[in-house]
C-alpha positions as CSV (number, residue, x, y, z in Angstrom):
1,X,71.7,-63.6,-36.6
2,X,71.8,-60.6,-34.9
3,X,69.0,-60.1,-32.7
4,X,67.3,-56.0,-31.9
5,X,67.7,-55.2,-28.5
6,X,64.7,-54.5,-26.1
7,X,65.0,-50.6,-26.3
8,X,65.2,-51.1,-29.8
9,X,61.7,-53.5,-30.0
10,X,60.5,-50.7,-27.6
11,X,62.0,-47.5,-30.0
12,X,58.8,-47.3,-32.3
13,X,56.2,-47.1,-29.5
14,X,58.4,-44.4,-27.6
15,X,59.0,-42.5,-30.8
16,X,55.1,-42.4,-31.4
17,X,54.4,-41.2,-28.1
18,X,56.9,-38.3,-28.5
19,X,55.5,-37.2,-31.7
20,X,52.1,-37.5,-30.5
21,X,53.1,-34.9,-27.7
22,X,54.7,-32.8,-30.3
23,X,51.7,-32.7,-31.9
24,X,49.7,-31.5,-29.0
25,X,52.1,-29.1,-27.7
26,X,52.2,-27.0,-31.6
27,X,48.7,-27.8,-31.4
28,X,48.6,-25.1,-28.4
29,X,49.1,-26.2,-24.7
30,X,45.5,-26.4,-23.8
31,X,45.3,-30.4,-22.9
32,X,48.5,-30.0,-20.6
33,X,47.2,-26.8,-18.8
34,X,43.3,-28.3,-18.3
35,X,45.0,-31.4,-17.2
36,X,47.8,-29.6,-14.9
37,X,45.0,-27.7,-13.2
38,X,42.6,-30.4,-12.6
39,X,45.2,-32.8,-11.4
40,X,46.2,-30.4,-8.7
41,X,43.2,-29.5,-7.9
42,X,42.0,-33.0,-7.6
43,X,45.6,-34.2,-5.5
44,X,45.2,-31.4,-3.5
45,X,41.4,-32.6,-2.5
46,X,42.9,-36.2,-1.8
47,X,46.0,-35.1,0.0
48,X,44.2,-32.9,2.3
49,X,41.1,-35.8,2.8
50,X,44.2,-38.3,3.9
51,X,46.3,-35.7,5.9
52,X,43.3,-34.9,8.5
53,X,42.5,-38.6,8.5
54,X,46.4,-39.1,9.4
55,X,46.7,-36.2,11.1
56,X,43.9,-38.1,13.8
57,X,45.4,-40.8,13.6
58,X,48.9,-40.0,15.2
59,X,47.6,-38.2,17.9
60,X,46.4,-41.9,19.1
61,X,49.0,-43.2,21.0
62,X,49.6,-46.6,20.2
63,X,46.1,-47.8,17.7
64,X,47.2,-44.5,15.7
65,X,50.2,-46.3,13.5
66,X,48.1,-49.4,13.7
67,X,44.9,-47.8,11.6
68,X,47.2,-46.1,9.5
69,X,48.9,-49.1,8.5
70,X,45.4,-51.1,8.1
71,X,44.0,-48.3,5.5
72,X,47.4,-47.9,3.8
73,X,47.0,-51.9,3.3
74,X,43.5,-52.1,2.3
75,X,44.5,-48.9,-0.3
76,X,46.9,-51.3,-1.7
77,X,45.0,-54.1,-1.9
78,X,42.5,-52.1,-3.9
79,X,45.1,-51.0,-6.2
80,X,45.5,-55.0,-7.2
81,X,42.3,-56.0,-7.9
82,X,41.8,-53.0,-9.9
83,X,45.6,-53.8,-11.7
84,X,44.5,-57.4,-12.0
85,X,41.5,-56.7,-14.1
86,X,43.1,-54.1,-15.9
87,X,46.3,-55.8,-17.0
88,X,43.9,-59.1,-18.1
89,X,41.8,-56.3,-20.5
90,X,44.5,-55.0,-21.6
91,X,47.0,-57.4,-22.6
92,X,44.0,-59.0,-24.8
93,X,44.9,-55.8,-27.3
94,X,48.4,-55.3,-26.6
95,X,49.5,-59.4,-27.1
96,X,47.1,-60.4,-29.3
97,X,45.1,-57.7,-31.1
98,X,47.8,-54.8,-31.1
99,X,48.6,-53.8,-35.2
100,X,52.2,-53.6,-35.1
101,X,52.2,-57.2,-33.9
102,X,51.9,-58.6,-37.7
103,X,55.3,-57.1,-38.1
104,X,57.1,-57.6,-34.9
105,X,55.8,-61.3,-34.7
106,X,57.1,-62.3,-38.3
107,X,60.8,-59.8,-37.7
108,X,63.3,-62.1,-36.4
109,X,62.8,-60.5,-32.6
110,X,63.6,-63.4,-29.4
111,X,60.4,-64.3,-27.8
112,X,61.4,-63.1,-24.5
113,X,62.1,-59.5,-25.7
114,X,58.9,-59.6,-27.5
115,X,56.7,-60.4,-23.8
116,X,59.4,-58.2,-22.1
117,X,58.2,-55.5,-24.7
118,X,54.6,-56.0,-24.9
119,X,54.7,-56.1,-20.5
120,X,56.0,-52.6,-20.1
121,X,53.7,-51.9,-22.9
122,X,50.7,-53.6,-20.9
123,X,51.5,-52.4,-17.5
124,X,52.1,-48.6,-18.9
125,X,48.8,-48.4,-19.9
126,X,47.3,-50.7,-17.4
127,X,48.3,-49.0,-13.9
128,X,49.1,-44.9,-14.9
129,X,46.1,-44.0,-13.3
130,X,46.8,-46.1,-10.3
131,X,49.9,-44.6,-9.6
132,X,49.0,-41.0,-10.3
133,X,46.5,-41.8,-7.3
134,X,49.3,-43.0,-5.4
135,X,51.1,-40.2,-5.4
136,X,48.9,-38.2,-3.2
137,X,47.7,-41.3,-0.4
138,X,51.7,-41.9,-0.2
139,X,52.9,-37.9,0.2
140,X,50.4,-37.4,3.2
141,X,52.2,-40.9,5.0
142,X,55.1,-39.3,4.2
143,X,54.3,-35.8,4.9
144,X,52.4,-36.8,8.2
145,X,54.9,-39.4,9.5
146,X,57.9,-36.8,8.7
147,X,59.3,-39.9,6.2
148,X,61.8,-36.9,4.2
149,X,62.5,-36.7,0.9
150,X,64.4,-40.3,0.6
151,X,61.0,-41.9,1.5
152,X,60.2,-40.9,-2.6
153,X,62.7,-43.1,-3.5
154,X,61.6,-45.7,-0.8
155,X,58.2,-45.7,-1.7
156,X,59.1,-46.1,-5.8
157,X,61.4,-48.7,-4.9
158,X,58.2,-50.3,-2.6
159,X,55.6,-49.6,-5.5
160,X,57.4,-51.1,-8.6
161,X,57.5,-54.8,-8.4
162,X,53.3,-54.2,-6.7
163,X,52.3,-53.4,-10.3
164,X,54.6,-55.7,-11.8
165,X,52.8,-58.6,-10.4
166,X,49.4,-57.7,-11.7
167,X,50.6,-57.0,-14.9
168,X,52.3,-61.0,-15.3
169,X,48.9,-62.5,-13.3
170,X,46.5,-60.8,-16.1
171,X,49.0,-61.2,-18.9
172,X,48.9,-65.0,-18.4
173,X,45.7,-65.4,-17.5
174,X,44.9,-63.5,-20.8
175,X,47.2,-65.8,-22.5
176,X,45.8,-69.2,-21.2
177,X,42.3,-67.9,-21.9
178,X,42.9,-67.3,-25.5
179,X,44.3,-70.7,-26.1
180,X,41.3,-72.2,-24.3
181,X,38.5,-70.3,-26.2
182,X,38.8,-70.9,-30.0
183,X,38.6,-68.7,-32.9
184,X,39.1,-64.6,-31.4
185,X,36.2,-65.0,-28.9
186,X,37.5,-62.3,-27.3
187,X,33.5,-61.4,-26.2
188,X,33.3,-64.7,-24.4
189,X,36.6,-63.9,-23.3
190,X,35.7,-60.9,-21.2
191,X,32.8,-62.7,-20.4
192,X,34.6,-64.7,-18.3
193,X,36.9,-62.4,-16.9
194,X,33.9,-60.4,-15.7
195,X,32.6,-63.1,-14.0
196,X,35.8,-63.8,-12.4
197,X,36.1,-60.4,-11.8
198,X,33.1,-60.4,-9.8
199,X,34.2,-63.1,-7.4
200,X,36.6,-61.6,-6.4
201,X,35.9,-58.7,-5.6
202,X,33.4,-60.3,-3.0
203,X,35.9,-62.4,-1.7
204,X,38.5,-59.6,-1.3
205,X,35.5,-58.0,0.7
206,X,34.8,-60.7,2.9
207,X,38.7,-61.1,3.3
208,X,39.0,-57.7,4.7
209,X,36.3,-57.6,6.4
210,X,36.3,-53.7,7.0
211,X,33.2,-53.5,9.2
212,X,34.8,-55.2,11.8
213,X,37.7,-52.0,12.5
214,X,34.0,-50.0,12.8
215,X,32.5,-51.8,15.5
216,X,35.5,-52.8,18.3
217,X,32.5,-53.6,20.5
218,X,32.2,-56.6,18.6
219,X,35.8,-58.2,20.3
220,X,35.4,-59.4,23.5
221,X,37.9,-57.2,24.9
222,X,40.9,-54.1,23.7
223,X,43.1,-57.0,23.7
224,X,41.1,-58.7,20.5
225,X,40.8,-55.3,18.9
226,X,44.7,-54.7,19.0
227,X,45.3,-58.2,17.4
228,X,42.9,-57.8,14.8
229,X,44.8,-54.5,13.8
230,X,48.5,-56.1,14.4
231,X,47.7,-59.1,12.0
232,X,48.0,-58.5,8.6
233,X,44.6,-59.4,6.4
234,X,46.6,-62.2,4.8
235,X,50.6,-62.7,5.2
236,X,50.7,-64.2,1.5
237,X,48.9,-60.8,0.1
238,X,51.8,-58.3,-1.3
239,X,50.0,-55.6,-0.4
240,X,50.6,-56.4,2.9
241,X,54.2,-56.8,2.6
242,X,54.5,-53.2,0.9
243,X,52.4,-51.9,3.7
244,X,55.0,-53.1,6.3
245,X,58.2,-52.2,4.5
246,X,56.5,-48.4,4.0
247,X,55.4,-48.6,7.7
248,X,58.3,-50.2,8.8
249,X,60.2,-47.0,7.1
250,X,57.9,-44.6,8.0
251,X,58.2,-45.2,12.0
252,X,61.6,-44.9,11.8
253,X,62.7,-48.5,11.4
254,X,64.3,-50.4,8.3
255,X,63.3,-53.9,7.2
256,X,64.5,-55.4,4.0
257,X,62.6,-58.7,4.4
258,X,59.2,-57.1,2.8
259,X,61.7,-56.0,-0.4
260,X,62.8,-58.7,-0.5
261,X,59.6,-60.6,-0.4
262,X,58.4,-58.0,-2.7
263,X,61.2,-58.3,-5.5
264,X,61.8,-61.8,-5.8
265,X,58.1,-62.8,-6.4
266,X,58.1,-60.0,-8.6
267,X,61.3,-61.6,-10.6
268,X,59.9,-65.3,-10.1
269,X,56.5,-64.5,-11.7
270,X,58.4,-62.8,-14.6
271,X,60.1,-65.5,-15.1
272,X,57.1,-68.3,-14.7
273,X,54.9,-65.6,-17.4
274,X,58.1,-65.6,-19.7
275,X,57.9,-69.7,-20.0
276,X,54.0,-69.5,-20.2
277,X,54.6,-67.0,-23.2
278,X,57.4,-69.3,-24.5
279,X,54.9,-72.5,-24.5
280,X,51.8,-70.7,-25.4
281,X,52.4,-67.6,-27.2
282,X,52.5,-69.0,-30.8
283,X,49.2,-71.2,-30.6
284,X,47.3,-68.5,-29.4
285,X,48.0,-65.5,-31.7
286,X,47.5,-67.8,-34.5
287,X,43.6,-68.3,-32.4
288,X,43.4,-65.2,-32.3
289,X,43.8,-63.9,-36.3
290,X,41.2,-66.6,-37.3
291,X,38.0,-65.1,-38.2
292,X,35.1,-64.0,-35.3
293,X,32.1,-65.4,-34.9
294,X,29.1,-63.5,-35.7
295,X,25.9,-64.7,-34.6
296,X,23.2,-62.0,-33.7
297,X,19.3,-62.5,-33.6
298,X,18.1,-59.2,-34.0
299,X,14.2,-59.5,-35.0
300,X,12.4,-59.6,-31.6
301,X,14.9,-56.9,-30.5
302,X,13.8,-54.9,-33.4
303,X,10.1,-55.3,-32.8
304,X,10.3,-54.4,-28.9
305,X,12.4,-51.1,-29.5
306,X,10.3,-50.4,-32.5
307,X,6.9,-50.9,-30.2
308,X,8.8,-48.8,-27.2
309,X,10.4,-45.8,-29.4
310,X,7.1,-45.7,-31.7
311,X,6.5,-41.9,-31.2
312,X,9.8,-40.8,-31.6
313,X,10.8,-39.1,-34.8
314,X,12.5,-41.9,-37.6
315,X,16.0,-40.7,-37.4
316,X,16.6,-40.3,-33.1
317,X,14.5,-44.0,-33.2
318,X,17.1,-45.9,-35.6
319,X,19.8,-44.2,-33.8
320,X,18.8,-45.2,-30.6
321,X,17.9,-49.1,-31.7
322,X,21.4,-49.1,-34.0
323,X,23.4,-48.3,-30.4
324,X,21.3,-50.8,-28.0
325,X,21.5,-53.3,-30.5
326,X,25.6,-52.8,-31.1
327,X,25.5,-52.8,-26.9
328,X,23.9,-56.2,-26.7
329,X,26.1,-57.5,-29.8
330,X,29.3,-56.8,-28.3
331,X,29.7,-59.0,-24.9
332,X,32.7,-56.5,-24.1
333,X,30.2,-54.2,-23.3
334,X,27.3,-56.0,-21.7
335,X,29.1,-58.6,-20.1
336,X,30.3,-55.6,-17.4
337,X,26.8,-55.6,-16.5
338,X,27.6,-58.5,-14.5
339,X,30.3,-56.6,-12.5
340,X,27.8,-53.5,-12.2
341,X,25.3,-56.0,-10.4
342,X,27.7,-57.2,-7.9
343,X,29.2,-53.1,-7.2
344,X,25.6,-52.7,-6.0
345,X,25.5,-55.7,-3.5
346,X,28.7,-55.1,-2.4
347,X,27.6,-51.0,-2.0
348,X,24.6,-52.2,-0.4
349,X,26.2,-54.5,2.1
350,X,28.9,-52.0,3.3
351,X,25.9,-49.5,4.1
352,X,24.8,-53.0,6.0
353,X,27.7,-53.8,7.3
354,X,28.1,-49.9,9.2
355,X,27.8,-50.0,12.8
356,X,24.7,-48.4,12.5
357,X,22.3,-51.6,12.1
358,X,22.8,-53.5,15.8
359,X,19.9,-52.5,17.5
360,X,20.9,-50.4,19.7
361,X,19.4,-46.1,19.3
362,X,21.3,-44.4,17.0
363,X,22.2,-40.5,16.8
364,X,19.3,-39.1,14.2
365,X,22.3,-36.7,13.3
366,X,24.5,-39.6,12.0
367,X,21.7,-41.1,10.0
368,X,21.6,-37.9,8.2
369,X,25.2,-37.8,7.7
370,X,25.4,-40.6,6.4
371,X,22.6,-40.2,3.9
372,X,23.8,-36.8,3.1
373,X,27.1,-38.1,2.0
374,X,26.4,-41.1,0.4
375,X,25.3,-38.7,-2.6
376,X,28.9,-37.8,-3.1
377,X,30.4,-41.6,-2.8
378,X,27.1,-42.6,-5.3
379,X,27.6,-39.9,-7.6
380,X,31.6,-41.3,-7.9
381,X,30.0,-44.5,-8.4
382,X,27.9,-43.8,-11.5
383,X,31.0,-41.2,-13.0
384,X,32.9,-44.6,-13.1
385,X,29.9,-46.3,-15.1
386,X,29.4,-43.6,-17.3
387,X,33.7,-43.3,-17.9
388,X,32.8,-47.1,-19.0
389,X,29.9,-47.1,-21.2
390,X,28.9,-43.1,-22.3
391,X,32.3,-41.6,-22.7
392,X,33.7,-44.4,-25.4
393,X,30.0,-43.9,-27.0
394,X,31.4,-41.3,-30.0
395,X,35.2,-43.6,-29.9
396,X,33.4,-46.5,-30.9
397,X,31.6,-45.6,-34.1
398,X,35.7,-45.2,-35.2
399,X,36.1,-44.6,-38.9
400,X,32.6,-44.7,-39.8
401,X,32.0,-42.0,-38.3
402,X,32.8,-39.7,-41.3
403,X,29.9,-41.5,-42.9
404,X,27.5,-40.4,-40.6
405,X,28.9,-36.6,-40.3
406,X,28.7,-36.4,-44.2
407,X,25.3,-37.9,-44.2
408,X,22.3,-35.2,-44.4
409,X,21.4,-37.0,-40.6
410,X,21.2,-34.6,-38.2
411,X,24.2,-35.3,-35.3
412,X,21.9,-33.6,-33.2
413,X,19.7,-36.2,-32.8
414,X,23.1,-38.9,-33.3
415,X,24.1,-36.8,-29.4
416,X,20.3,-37.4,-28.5
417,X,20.4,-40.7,-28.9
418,X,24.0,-41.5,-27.4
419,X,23.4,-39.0,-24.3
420,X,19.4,-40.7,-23.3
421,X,20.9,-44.4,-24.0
422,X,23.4,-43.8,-21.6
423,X,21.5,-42.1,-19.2
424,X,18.3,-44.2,-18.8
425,X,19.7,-47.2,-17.6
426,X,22.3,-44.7,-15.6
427,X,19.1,-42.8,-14.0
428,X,17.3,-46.1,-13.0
429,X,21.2,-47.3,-11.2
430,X,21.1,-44.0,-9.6
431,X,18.1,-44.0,-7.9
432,X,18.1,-47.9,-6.7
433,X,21.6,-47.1,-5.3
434,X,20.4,-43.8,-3.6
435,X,16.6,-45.2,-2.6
436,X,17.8,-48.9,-1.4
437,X,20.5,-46.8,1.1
438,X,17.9,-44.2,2.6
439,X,15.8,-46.9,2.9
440,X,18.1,-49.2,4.8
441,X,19.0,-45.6,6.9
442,X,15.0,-45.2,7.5
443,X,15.7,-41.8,7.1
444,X,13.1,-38.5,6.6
445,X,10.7,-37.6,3.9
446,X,12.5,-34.5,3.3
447,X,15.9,-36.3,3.2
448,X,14.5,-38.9,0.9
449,X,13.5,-36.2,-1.5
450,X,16.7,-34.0,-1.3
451,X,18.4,-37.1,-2.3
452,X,16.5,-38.6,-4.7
453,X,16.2,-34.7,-6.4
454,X,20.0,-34.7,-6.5
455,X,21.3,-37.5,-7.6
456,X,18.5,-37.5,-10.1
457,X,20.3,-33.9,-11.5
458,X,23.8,-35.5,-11.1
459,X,22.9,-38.6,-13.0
460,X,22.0,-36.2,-15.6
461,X,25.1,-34.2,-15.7
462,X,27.4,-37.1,-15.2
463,X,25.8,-38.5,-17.9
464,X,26.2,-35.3,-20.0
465,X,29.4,-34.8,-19.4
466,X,30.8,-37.9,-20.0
467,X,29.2,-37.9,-23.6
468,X,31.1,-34.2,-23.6
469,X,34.3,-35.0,-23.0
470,X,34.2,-38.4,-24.9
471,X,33.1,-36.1,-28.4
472,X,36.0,-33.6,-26.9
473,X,38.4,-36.0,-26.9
474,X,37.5,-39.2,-28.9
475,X,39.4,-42.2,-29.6
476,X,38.9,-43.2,-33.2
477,X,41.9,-45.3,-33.6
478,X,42.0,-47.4,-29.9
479,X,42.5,-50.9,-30.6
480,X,40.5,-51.5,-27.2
481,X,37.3,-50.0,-26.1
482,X,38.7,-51.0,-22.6
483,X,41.6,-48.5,-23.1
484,X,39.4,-45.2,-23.9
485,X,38.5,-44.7,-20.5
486,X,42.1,-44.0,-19.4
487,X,43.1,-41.6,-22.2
488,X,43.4,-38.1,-21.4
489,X,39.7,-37.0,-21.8
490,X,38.9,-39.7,-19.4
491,X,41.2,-38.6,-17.1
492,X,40.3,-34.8,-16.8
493,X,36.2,-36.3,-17.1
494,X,36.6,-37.7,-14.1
495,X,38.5,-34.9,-11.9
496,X,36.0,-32.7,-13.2
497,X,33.0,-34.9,-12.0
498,X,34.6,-35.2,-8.5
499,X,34.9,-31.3,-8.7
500,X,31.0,-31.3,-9.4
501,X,30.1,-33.3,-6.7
502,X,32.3,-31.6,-4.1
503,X,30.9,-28.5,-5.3
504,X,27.0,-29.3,-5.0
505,X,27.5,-30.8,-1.6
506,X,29.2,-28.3,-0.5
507,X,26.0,-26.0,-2.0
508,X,23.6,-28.2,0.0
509,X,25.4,-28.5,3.1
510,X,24.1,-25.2,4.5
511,X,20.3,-26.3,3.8
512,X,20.9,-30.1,5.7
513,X,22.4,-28.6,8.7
514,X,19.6,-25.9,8.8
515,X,16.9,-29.2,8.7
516,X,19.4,-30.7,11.4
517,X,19.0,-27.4,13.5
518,X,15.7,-27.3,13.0
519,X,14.9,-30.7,14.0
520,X,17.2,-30.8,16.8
521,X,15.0,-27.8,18.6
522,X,11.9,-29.5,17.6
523,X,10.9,-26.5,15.7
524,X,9.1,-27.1,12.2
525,X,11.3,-26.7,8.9
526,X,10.7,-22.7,7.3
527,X,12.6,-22.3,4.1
528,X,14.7,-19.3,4.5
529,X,16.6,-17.3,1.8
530,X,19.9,-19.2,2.6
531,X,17.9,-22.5,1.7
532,X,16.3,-21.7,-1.3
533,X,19.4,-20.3,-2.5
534,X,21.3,-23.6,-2.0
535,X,19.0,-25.6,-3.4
536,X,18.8,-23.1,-6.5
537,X,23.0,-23.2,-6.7
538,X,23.1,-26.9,-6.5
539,X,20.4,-27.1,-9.9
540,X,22.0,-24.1,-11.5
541,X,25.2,-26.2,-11.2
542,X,23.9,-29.4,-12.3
543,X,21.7,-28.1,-15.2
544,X,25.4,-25.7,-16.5
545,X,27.1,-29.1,-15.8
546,X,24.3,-30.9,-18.1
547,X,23.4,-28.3,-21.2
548,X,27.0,-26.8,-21.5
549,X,28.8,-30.2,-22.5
550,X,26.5,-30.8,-24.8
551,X,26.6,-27.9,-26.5
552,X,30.4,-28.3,-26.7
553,X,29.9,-31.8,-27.8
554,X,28.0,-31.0,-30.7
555,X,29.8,-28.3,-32.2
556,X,33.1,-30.6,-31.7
557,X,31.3,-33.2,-33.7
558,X,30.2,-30.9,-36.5
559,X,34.0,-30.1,-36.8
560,X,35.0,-33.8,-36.7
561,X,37.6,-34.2,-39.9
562,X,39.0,-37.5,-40.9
């Protein structure tokens, strides 16, 4: 018999991607132009944030090279834990749960072009958004270290078998944890993988060990310091071989040993997940089409949100009980509550871990800084959480969602309940990340409040515009709620975040460096026009940021048509 080709397993999914952007383009080119701009505009923030960094660093005669390399490896690095995770979420839905799979599984298609198929598939959707980031970090090394227009091709060549690794890694753990777990427990599943998750992102921090490159008056001498920067974090780690072959390139030099390295891991764990999937494969899709397991105790649930939402009106109550209690039902969702815990204790322990804790006096202006800018890396923080659990909010009710916009329910108070369940728990994150930091900074009253005031109005817009763009742009057909945060609408939610937070920093800045001035002449604090306007642009910005989505949101859902 015969057998298809790959490209012609892989023609279906290409030819539905075509269509799709057929669709959008006679639908008008608004989507490409919104996302055009806003990746531009959010490249051109990164590029220029990496070329001054670089930019300092060369003009360091000998430790300049030597940092540069260090943050290009711990970029990297980064970029495989996230891929790890990713690719294990996502080959759950593309191996096992994917609805084409019926028919390609029972079509007489060779198990290796059917993993060969479903791994481009996985690692497409998996790392897109890793290497559209890495497009800007690697053109100011190139730009900066004069690498040419061949270092492109270099650093493609670098790149390709770095995302092919992850993608085999979480494609066979995915795989071996199917066959282990009975019965489509894909909720215990991710369970697990959470957990996992979690340990390791701590030990990637502890392996890195960042703070130490922040205090070099912790090495007994220069000499320590240099070594530390000359030996790679781990020589079995392929981000570190990718760092050296870009390096390597970048200073003028040309070593094939880190390709090398690089490709034929890449090849052998190809062909060590193609064997897995040749062993495995069959047991565990037939696992996975048995019938779930549905277990859910919902009467003392019921009777504490009934008790708690008591003076709320009978429709925005059920709404907001029907969407806790579908949170708590679905482990896929609350089982990431485990990896929010440990994001804080790592957060907390790199704000530890600055050089600022080791006794010794330290500036009053840096304290300040550092404060003053940890409202921009915490409001990142919580546009991540809310591109997890508020934008897929609308997604998630899929197809029964006509049901509820045909219903005389007012959506109103369906956008009410999805935007405050989202935000509560959001608010309370919000202010223990933002409060714990200041307080570990021991910094002033009137920074304290100027933080807690804004991250409180960010949390609030965040929040809105995630459930904004999510009813903009919903996913009613995903076949994994892990996949909706890296659709389109995800994408431009989360360059327009980091365009809000640039922009109310930037609105504050003036009114912190007046408090700076002020405290530096040891002259009390008067309010001036300049301040009182900041502080007015920063709300006026945050409340636009907050009423304006939802606005949009609900006149999108009122035109919802299935």
């Amino acid at each position: 018999m015969i057998q298809p080709s790959l490209a012609h397993v892989l023609q279906p999914k290409w030819r539905s991607g075509l269509q799709r952007l057929r669709e959008e383009r006679s639908g008008g080119g608004g989507k490409i132009v919104i996302l055009t701009v806003v990746a531009l505009a959010f490249w051109a923030a990164v590029f220029g944030v990496l070329y001054r960094v670089l930019r300092y660093f060369r003009g360091v005669e000998e430790l300049g090279p030597l940092l540069a390399g260090k943050l290009l490896g711990l970029v990297l690095l980064s970029f495989i834990a996230i891929l790890v995770l990713s690719n294990v979420i996502t080959a759950l839905s593309s191996f096992f749960l994917a609805k084409d799979l019926d028919l390609l599984v029972s079509a007489p298609v060779d198990w290796l072009r059917l993993y060969l198929a479903k791994l481009g598939e996985t690692l497409l959707h998996s790392s897109w958004m890793v290497a559209l980031m890495a497009l800007p970090i690697l053109t100011a090394y190139g730009v900066i270290y004069d690498g040419g227009w061949l270092f492109a091709g270099y650093a493609l060549l670098t790149l390709a078998p770095l995302v092919v690794l992850p993608a085999v890694l979480g494609t066979a753990v995915t795989l071996i944890l199917v066959n282990v777990f009975p019965a489509r427990r894909t909720r215990d599943l991710l369970s697990i993988i959470a957990l996992g998750a979690a340990g390791v992102v701590i030990l990637l921090f502890r392996m890195i060990r960042p703070e130490q490159l922040a205090r070099p008056e912790g090495f007994r001498n220069l000499l320590d310091f240099l070594t530390v920067l000359r030996t790679p974090t781990s020589p079995f780690l392929p981000s570190e071989w990718a760092t050296d072959a870009i390096m390597t390139y970048l200073r003028g030099g040309l070593d094939a040993l880190p390709l090398l390295l690089l490709w034929s891991t890449a090849a052998g764990f190809v062909t060590l997940g193609a064997a897995l999937h040749a062993h495995l494969y069959a047991s565990g899709f037939t696992r996975a089409q048995e019938g779930a397991e549905r277990f859910v105790r919902g009467g003392v649930w019921h009777r504490v949100l009934n008790g708690l939402l008591a003076p709320l009106p009978v429709a925005k109550r059920e709404f907001v009980i029907k969407d806790v209690k579908l949170f708590f039902r679905d482990t896929q969702q609350w089982s990431q509550l485990i990896l929010l815990a440990v994001l804080v204790v790592v957060y907390l322990f790199n704000i530890k871990a600055l050089p600022l804790f080791r006794g010794e006096q330290v500036p009053f202006f840096f304290i300040t800084l550092v404060s003053f800018l940890n409202l921009g890396l915490s409001g990142f923080v919580l546009a991540s959480i809310a591109a997890r659990f508020i934008f897929p909010a609308v997604s998630l009710e899929g197809r029964q969602m006509w049901l509820l916009r045909s219903s005389p329910l007012d959506l109103r108070a369906l956008l009410w309940s999805k935007y405050w369940v989202g935000t509560v728990p959001l608010l309370v994150l919000a202010l223990l990340l933002t409060g714990l930091t200041n307080i570990l900074l021991k910094v002033t009253p009137f920074m304290m409040v100027v933080s807690l005031a804004t991250i409180c109005a960010l949390t609030l817009a965040i929040a809105a515009m995630a459930l904004g763009f999510g009813t903009l742009y919903p996913q009613f057909e995903t076949e994994n709620a892990a996949q909706i945060p890296t659709s389109f609408g995800g994408l431009v939610f989360m360059m327009s975040t980091i365009v809000l937070l640039a922009a109310v920093i930037v609105a504050l800045a003036r009114p912190v460096y007046a408090y700076l001035e002020a405290v530096n002449a040891g002259t009390p604090v008067r309010p001036d026009a300049w301040m009182i306007g900041s502080f007015v642009l920063a709300a006026g910005l945050c409340t636009a940021a907050t009423v304006v989505p939802l606005q949009v949101g609900l006149r999108r859902m009122e035109r919802f048509e299935f």
